[in-house]
N, C-alpha and C positions, 0 to 999 in steps of 0.2 A: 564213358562219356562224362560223368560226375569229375572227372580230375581235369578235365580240357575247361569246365565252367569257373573254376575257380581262378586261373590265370586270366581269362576272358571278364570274371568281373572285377578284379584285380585291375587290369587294364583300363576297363571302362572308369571307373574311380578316381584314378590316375588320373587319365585325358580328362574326366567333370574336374578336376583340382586345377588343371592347367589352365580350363579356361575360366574357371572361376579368378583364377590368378590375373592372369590376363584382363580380364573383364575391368580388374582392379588397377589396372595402370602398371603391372609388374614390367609391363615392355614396349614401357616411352610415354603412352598418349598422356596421361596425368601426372608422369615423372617430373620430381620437384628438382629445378635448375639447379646444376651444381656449382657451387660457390668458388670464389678465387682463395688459395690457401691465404689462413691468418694466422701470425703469429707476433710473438714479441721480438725484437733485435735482438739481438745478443750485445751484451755490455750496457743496455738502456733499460733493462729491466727492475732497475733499483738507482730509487733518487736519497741520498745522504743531504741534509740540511745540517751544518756546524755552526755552532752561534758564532758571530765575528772576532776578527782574531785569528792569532797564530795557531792554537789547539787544533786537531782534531783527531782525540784518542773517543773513545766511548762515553766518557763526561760532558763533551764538547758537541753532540748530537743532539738539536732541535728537534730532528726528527726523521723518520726515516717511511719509503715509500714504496709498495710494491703491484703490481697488478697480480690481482685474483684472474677469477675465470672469466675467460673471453670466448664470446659466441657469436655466430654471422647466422643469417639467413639472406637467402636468395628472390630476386625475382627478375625472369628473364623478358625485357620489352627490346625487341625488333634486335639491333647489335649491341643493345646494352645492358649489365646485370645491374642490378640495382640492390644493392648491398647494408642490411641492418644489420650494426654489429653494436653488442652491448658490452661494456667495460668495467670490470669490477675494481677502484683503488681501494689500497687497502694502506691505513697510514699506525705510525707506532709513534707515541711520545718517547722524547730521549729526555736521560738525565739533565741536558742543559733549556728542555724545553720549555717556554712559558707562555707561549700565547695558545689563543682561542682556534686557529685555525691553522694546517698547514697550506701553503699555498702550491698546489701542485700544478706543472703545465705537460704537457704529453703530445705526441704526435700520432698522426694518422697518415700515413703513405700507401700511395698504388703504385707499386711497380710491372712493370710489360715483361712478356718472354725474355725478349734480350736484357733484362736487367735495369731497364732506364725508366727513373723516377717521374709517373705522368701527372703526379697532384703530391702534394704535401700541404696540411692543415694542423697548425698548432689548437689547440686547447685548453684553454684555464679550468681548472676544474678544484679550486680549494674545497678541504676538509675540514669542518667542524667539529672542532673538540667540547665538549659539556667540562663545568672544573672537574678536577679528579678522575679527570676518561683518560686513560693510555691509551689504547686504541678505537679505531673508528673508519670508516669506509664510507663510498659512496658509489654510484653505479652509472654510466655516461651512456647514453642511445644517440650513436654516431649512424647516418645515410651516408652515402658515399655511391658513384655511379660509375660504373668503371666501363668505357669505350671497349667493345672487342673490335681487334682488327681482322680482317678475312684471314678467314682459316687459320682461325685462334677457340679457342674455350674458353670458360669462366677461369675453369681448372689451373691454366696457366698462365695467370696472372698470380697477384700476392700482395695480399696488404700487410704491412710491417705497423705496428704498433712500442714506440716508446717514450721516454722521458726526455723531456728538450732537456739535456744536459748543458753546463756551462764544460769548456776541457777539464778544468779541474775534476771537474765532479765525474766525468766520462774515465781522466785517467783512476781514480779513485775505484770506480767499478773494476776496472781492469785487476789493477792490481791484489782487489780481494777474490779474483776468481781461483777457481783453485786448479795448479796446471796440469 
């Protein structure tokens, strides 16, 4: 009988873990809403600033710009998520650079399942340079409320994150990607 107790409290163990588990929200009732994917564009991930003029070799860079780390949180009221996402820029002095700040603008998108763009929100967000700083960052606490439609999730939705590019500066991206 000594060998039949030890599965037996084994077991008991187990099922006090489960519903301790349980107790804790493992399955649903306190479960934190899940969020619409975020990411950056591809190709808008990086803003080049050339001082005026024909140039623009590596001398001829005011400055250049990239997003750090990008984070969301969730919360789910009746069909709609409610979406804090925080934005890390991150900026570099270029050899042609000489002012005090760069002025960066960036966008924020929600797109639907099917692909179709249901908010777009530009942003100004310049960066201050101290004299003799190369680089410097700042950090943007964007809300954003994304409509679910029936028998939709947060999940499939998507918020896109980048740089209002001018074309030039769009094909500029392009071209240094690597193929």
């Amino acid at each position: 009988m000594a060998c039949s107790v030890r599965p037996l409290a084994r077991l008991g163990a187990i099922l006090a873990a489960v519903i301790a588990l349980a107790g804790c929200g493992l399955f649903g009732e306190d479960e934190k809403p899940s969020c619409p994917t975020i990411s950056v564009l591809r190709d808008t991930e990086r803003l080049t600033i050339f001082r005026y003029g024909a140039g623009r070799d590596v001398n001829d860079i005011e400055f250049e710009a990239e997003f750090g780390e990008v984070r969301a949180s969730c919360e789910l009221k009746s069909n709609l998520v409610m979406v804090r996402s925080r934005v890390a820029l991150l900026a570099l002095r270029g050899a042609a650079g000489r002012g005090s700040s760069a002025p960066l603008s960036f966008f924020v998108a929600v797109v639907d399942p099917a692909g179709r763009i249901l908010s777009k929100e530009v942003f100004d967000s310049p960066i201050a340079f101290k004299p003799q700083q190369q680089r410097a960052g700042s950090s943007e606490e964007i809300d954003h409320s994304v409509p679910l439609a029936a028998g939709t999730r947060a999940e499939d939705y998507e918020i896109l994150i980048g740089f209002q590019l001018t074309a030039e500066q769009l094909e500029y991206n392009r071209r240094r990607r690597p193929q």
